[in-house]
C-alpha positions as CSV (number, residue, x, y, z in Angstrom):
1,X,0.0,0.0,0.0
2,X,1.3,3.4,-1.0
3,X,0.5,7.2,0.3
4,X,0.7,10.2,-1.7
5,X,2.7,12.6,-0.7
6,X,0.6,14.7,1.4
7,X,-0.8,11.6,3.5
8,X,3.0,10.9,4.5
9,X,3.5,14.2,5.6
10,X,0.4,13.9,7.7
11,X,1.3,10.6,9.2
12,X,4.5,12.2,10.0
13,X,3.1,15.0,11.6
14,X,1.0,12.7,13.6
15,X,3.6,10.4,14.9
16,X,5.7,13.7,15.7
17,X,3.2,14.7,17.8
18,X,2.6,11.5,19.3
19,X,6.0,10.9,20.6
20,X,6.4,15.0,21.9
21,X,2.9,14.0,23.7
22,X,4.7,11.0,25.4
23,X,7.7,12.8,25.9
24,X,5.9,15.7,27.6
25,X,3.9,12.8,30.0
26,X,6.9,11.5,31.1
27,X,8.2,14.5,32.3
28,X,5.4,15.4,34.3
29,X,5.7,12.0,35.7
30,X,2.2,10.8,34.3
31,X,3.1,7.1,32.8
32,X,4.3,4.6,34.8
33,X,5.9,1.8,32.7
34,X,5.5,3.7,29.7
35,X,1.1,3.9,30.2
36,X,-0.6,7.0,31.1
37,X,-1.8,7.1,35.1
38,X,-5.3,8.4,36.3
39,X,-3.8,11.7,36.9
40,X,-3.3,11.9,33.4
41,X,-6.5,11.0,32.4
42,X,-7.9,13.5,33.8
43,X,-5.9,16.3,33.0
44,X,-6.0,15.7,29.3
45,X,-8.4,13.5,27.8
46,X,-12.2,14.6,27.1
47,X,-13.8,11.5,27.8
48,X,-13.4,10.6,31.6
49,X,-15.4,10.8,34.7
50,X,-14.8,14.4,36.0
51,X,-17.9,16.8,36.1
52,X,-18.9,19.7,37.9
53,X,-22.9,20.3,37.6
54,X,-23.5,24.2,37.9
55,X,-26.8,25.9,38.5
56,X,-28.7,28.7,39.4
57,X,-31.7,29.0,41.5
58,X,-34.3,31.0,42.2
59,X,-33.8,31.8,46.2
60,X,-32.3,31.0,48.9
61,X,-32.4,26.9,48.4
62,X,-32.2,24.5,46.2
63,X,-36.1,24.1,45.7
64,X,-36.4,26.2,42.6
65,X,-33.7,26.4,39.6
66,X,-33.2,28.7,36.4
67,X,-30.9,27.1,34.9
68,X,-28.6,23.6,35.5
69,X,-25.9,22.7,33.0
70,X,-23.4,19.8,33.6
71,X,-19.6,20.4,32.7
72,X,-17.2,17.3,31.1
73,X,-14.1,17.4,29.6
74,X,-10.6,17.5,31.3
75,X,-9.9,19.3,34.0
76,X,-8.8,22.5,32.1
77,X,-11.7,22.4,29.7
78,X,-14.1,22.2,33.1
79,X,-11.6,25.1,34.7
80,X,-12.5,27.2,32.0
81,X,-16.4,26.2,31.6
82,X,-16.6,26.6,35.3
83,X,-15.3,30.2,35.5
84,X,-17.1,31.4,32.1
85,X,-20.4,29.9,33.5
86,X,-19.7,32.0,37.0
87,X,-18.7,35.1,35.0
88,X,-22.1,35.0,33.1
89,X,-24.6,34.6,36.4
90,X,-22.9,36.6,38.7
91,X,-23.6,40.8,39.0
92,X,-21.8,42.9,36.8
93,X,-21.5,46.7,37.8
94,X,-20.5,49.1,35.4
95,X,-19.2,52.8,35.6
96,X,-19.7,54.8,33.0
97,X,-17.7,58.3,32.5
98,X,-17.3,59.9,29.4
99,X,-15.9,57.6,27.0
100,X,-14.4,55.1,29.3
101,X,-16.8,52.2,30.8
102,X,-15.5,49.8,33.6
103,X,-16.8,46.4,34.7
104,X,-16.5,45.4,38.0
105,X,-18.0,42.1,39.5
106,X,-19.6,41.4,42.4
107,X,-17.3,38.9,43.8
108,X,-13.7,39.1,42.5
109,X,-13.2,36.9,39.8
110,X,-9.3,36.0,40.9
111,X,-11.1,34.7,44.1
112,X,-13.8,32.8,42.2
113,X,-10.8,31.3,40.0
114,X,-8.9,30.2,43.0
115,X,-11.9,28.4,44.4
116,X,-12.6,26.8,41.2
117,X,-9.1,25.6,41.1
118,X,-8.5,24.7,44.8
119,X,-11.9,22.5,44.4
120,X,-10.5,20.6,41.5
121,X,-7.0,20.0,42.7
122,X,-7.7,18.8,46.2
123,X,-10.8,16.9,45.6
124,X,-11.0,13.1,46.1
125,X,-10.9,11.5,42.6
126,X,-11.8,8.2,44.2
127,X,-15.4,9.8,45.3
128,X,-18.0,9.4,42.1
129,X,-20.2,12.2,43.9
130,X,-18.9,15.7,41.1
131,X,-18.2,18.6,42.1
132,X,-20.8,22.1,42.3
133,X,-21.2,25.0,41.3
134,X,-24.6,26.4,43.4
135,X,-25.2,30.0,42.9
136,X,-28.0,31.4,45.1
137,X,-29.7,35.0,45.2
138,X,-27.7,36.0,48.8
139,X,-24.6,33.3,48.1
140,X,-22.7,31.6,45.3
141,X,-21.2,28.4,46.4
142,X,-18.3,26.2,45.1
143,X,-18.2,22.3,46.9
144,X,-16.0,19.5,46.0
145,X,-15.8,16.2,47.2
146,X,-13.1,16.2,49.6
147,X,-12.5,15.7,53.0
148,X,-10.4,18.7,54.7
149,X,-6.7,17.8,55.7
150,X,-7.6,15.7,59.5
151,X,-6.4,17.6,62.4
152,X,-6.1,21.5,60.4
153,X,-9.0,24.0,60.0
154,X,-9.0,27.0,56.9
155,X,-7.3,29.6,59.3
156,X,-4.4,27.2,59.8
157,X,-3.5,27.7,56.0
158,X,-4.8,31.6,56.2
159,X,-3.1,33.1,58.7
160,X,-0.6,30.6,60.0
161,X,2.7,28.7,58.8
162,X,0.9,26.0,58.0
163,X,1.8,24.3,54.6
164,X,-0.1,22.9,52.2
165,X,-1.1,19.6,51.9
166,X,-1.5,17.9,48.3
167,X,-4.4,14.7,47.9
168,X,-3.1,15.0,44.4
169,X,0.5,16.3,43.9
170,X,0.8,15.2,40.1
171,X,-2.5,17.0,39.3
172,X,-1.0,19.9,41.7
173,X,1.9,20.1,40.0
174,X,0.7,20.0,36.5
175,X,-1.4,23.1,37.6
176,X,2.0,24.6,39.3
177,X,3.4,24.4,35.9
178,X,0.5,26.1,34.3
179,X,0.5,28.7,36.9
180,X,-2.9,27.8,37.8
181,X,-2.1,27.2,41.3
182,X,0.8,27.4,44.1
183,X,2.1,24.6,45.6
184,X,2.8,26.5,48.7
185,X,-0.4,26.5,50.5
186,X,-1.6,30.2,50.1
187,X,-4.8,29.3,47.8
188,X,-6.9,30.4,50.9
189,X,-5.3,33.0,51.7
190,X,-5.5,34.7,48.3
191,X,-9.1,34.1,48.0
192,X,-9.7,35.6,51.5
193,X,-7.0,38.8,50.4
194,X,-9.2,39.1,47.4
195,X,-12.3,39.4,49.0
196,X,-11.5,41.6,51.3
197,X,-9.9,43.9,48.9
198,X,-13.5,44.5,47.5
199,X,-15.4,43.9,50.6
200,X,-16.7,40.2,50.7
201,X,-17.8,38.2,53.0
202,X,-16.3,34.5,52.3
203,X,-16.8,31.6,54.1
204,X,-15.2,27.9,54.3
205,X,-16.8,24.9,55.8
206,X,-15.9,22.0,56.7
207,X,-18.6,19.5,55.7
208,X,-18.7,15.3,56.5
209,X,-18.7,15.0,52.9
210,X,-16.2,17.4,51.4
211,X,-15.2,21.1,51.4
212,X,-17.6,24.5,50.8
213,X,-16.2,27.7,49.7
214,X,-19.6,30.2,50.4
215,X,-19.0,33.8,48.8
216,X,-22.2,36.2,50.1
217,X,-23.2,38.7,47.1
218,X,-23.1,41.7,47.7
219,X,-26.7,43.5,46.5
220,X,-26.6,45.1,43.3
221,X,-29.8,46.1,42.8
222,X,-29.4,49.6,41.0
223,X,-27.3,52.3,41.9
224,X,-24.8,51.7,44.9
225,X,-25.8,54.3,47.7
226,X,-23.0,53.0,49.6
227,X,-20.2,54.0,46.9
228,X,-21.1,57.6,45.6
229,X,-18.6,59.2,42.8
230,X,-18.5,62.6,43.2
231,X,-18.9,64.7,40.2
232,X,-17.7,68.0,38.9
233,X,-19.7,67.9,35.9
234,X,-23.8,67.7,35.5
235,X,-22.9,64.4,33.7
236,X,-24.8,61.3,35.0
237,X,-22.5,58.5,36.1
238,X,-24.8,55.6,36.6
239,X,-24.0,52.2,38.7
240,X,-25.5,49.5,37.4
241,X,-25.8,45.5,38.2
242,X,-26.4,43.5,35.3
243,X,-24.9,40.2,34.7
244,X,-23.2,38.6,31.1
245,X,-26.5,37.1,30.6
246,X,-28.7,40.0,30.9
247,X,-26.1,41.7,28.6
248,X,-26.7,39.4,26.0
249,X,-30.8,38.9,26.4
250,X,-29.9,43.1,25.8
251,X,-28.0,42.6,22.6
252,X,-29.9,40.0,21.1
253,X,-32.9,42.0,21.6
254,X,-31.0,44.9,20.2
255,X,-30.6,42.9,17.0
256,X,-33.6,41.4,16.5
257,X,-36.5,43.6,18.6
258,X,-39.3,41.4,18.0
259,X,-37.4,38.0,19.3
260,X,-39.3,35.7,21.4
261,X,-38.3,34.0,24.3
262,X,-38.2,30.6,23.2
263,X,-35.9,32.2,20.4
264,X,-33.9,33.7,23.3
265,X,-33.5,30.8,25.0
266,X,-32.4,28.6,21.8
267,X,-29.7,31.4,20.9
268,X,-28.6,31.1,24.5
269,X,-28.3,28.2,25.1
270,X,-30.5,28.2,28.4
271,X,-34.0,27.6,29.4
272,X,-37.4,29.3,28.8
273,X,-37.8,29.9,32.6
274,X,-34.3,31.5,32.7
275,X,-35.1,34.0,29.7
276,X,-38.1,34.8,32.0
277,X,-36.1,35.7,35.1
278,X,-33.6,37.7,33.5
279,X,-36.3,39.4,31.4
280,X,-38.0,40.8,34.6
281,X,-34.9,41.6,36.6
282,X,-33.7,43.6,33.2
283,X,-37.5,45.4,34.0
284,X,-37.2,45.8,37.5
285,X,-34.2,48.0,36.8
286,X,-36.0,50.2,34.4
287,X,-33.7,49.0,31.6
288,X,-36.0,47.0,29.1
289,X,-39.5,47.1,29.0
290,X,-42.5,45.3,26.5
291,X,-44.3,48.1,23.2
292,X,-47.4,46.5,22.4
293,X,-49.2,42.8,22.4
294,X,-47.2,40.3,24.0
295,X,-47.8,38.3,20.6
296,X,-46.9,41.2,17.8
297,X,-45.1,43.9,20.2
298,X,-41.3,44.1,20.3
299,X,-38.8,44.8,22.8
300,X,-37.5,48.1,23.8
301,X,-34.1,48.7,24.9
302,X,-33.8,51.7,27.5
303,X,-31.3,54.6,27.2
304,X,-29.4,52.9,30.6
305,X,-29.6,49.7,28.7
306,X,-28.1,51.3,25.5
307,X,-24.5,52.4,27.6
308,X,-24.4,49.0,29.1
309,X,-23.7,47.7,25.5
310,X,-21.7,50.3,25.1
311,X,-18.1,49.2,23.1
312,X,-15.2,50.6,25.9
């Protein structure tokens, strides 16, 4: 059997990039008689049993959810779906001034990452249970399925000389290498530093089943009495919370004004019931509201709701 030309040089591309893949396992200590080990598995291949099922509800419990979407793939696919799914539910407030528009969330996003990654580093892989992602109208929580060091609480690793200690030093120090985490037991502490820096009230438990990172949301409900800008020009600098979702229920409606929901929710890749919720929170703060028949009206996108789509 014979290749042409350009099937050679694709099988030789492939087997190049078979043995640098082998190459780079083997430094990072992940194949044991020349076979990839579980660490491995999970750090790299698609198909394998990690999974973090994310959701948000209506209240304060888990009676009542908007939306639930479970996350597969290896862990840095799930890193990255975890924080992008966080990023879109969470409160955005932006500050606008002139030509310059700032976002700021309502829980630091650096301390949302670390979570993420502390939950997925020191969880027990041996455990089928998957982690969560709960995010709650006073709370947004991050659990994973693994028991807290025996003997040490949180503040031992906060504000003592405590160091850290790894349930899974080949996945820790693949992440070390990324620069996803530190080896050196200060993923607390950051997440308590960043917090603090912007005011947050975070909270670790020590549950019989695993380990819960609790941030309380701040309420972004309108303007923010409690953080006034003073002003030396009549120019209106409003504070507004809106999160990535309601920005995009905003621009989609922006394209197309007579959109329905169930359009909305196709496009977005979330449920009917979600599209409702964020619909009547984007009302509630005087941003959107509903010209006409709810059958042949369209949607109208308030002046407010105009600078929040505004290109920085």
């Amino acid at each position: 059997m014979r290749f042409r030309e350009s099937e050679t040089l694709e099988l030789k591309k492939s087997t190049s990039e078979l043995k640098e893949g082998v190459s780079t396992l083997n430094k990072l200590d992940l194949l044991i008689r020349g076979k990839p080990v579980k660490a491995a598995e999970t750090l790299f291949c698609p198909d394998n049993s990690l999974e973090v099922q994310a959701a948000v509800f209506a209240g304060f419990d888990k009676h009542t959810f908007l939306d639930i979407k479970s996350l597969k793939g290896n862990l840095f696919d799930i890193l990255k779906d975890s924080e992008t799914y966080l990023k879109e539910h969470i409160q955005w407030r932006v500050e606008l001034g002139g030509l310059e528009r700032r976002e700021i969330p309502e829980i630091p996003v650096d301390a949302l990452r670390e979570a993420l990654v502390n939950s997925l580093c020191h969880r027990d892989y041996r455990n089928p249970k998957g982690n969560e992602i709960a995010i709650f109208k006073d709370r947004v929580e991050i659990y994973n399925p693994g028991e807290f060091p025996e003997g040490f609480e949180p503040k031992d690793f906060i504000g003592g000389a405590e160091r850290s200690i790894l349930r899974n030093p080949l996945i820790a120090g693949v992440l070390f290498k990324s620069k996803d985490v530190e080896r050196w037991g200060s993923g607390l502490k950051r997440i308590v530093d960043e917090c603090r820096g912007q005011n947050v009230r975070v909270e670790f438990k020590i549950l019989k089943s695993g380990f819960l990172v609790v941030f309380y949301r701040p309420l972004f409900e309108g303007a923010n009495p409690q953080k006034k800008t003073p002003q030396k020009t009549p120019q209106k600098t409003p504070q507004i919370g809106i999160s990535r979702l309601e920005e995009k229920v905003l621009r989609a409606m922006a394209d197309n004004p007579r959109i329905t929901r169930i359009q909305l929710a196709a496009l977005l890749e979330v449920s009917p019931e979600t599209i409702k919720e964020y619909i009547e929170k984007l009302k509630k703060k005087r941003l959107l509201e509903r010209e006409g028949s709810p059958r042949l009206g369209r949607w109208k996108i308030q002046a407010e709701g105009n600078d929040m789509m505004e290109i920085s």
